[in-house]
C-alpha positions, 0 to 999 in steps of 0.5 A: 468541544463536547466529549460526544461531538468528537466521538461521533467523528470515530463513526460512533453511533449515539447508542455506542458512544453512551455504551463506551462512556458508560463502560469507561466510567463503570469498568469492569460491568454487567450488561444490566449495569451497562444499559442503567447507566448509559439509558440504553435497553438491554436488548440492544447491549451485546450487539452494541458490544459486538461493534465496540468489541470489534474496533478495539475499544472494550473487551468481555469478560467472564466471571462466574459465567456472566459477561463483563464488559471492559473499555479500553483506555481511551489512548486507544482512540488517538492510535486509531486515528493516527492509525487512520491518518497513516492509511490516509498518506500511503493512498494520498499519492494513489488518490491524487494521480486519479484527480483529474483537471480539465485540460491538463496534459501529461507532464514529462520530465528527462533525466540524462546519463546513468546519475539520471536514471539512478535518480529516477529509481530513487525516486520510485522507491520513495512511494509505497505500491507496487512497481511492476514493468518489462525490465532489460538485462541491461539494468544488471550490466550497466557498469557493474552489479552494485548499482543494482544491489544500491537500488535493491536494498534500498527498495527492499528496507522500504518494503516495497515490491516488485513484478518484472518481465523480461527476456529469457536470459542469465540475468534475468535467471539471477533475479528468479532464483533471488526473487523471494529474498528481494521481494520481487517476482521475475517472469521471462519471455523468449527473446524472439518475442521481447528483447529490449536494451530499455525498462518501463515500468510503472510506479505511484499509479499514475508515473510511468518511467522509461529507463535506456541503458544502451543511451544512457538517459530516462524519462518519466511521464505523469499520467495516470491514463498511461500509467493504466494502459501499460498496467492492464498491457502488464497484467495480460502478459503477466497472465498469459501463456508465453511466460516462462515461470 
């Protein structure tokens, strides 16, 4: 394959790609030296500049006042596009729950006792995104507190964040004062508007996971048509006027 061909699939232009060739096989080089070599004319040097200069493939210079125009090793490109294919997986789960297949229905799946609803945070977890829900003070009581610290700490080595609303109440203080350390966000709500002994919250974009606690089992639906209704319900009570901060 042409050296040419490929660098036009980094969303290079004929122009660009003659600019860095020229620059790699020249180093370090003036504008007019660039613009002989690579058949460009000079006027359209510094702006070509600019555009490589910007993703990272030269870099400028100064000597004696002049501009000087350095490429940059070529290992540059493959970080780019490994770089690129790292964006590509983080957002490959997001672009697939919005695929849509005529006729498809929600997938539900159930997952019995306290190892059923471990296993679903575990798996929530596994993704990178946001998780954001009502939660219960329920998640803190269960058992006791290290099932919360496992899932906690995992979430918090994967760097994934969390917002939660639940209702006024001790536990719920607990998470607040420790939010900022645990990457999380706590908001509460006055018990005689919510109080619930189950957690839902979304994960994934399109996975929607309902935790009982008092029963002991969970449930997760695939949709991403219901995973967007609780999100937008979320976001109106996350930005209205009765959660307490």
């Amino acid at each position: 394959m042409k050296i040419k061909e490929v660098l036009s699939g980094f969303n290079l232009k004929k122009k660009e790609i003659n600019f860095y060739l020229a620059c790699l096989e020249l180093g370090k080089s003036s504008a007019s030296q660039i613009a002989k070599k690579a058949g460009i004319e000079r006027t359209y040097i510094y702006d070509l500049a600019k555009s490589l200069q910007q993703r990272g493939l030269i870099s400028i210079t100064f000597s004696k006042g002049k501009k000087q125009f350095v490429a940059s090793s070529p290992d540059k490109l493959k970080k780019i596009q490994e770089e690129n294919l790292k964006n590509l997986e983080e957002i490959l789960p997001q672009l697939k729950s919005m695929q849509r297949t005529k006729g498809e229905k929600p997938k539900i799946s159930f997952f019995d006792g306290i190892a059923g609803i471990e296993q679903i945070l575990l798996e929530a977890i596994k993704y990178k995104g946001e998780i954001k829900g009502f939660s219960s003070e329920r998640f803190l009581s269960t058992h006791d507190s290290r099932f919360e610290k496992k899932i906690t700490k995992l979430r918090v080595n994967r760097g994934i964040k969390t917002r939660f609303i639940g209702p006024v109440s001790k536990e719920f203080q607990y998470l607040q004062k420790t939010g900022q350390e645990k990457m999380r966000q706590i908001k509460m709500l006055p018990q005689d508007l919510f109080s619930s002994d189950i957690e839902i919250f979304t994960y994934r974009h399109n996975n929607v996971a309902i935790l009982n606690f008092k029963q002991e089992f969970g449930l997760v639906i695939e949709s991403y048509e219901i995973a967007h209704v609780l999100d937008q319900i979320f976001e109106l009570i996350w930005r209205g006027g009765f959660v307490i901060d």
